[in-house]
N, C-alpha and C positions, 0 to 999 in steps of 0.2 A: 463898713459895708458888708461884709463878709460874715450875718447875724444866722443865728440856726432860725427856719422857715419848715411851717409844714407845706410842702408841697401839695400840689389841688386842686380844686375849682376854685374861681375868686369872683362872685358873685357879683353885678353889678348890677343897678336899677337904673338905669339909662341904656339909650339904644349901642350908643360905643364912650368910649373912653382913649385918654393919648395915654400911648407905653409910659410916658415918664409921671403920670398922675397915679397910674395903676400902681406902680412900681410904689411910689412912696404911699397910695392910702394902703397899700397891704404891707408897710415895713419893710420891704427890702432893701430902700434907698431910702435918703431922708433931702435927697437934693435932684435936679434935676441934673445936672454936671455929674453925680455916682451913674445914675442913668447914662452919659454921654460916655464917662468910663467904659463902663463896661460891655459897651457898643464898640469903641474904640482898640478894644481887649479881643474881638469878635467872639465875645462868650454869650451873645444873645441871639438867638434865636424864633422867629416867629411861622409857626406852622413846616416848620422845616429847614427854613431858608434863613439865611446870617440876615440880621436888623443892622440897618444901617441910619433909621431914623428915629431919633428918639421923640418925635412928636406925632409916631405915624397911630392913626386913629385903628381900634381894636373893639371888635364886635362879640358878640356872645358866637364861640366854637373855635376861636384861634386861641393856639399853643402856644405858649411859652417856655421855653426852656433856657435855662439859667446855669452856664457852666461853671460848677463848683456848688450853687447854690439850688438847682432843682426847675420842677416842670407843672406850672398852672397851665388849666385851663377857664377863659376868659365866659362864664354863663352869667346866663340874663335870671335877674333875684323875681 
């Protein structure tokens, strides 16, 4: 789980996208459970505030930040 990441914008072409879909089309998880991880670890972060759901829907301008691993932001391609 723990893979080097350029941190960024992470472009999407759709209106939102769930944290744990973003998470694996950009490599940082390869599962949805790494995702549930690292939720459960309170190292994620969205727009400020601790993520507590890893299915919660993400639109183009929310943050992510990833402790240990770094800070996207969510824009529309």
């Amino acid at each position: 789980m723990e893979q080097q990441h350029t941190p960024g914008p992470l472009a999407i072409d759709t209106d939102d996208i769930r944290l744990d879909n973003l998470l694996k089309w950009a490599g940082i998880t390869t599962t949805g459970g790494e995702t549930r991880i690292l939720i459960d670890e309170r190292r994620i972060k969205r727009n400020g505030e601790l993520e507590t759901a890893r299915r919660r829907k993400l639109v183009p301008g929310d943050i992510i930040e990833i402790e240990g691993i770094g800070t996207y932001q969510v824009t529309k391609e």
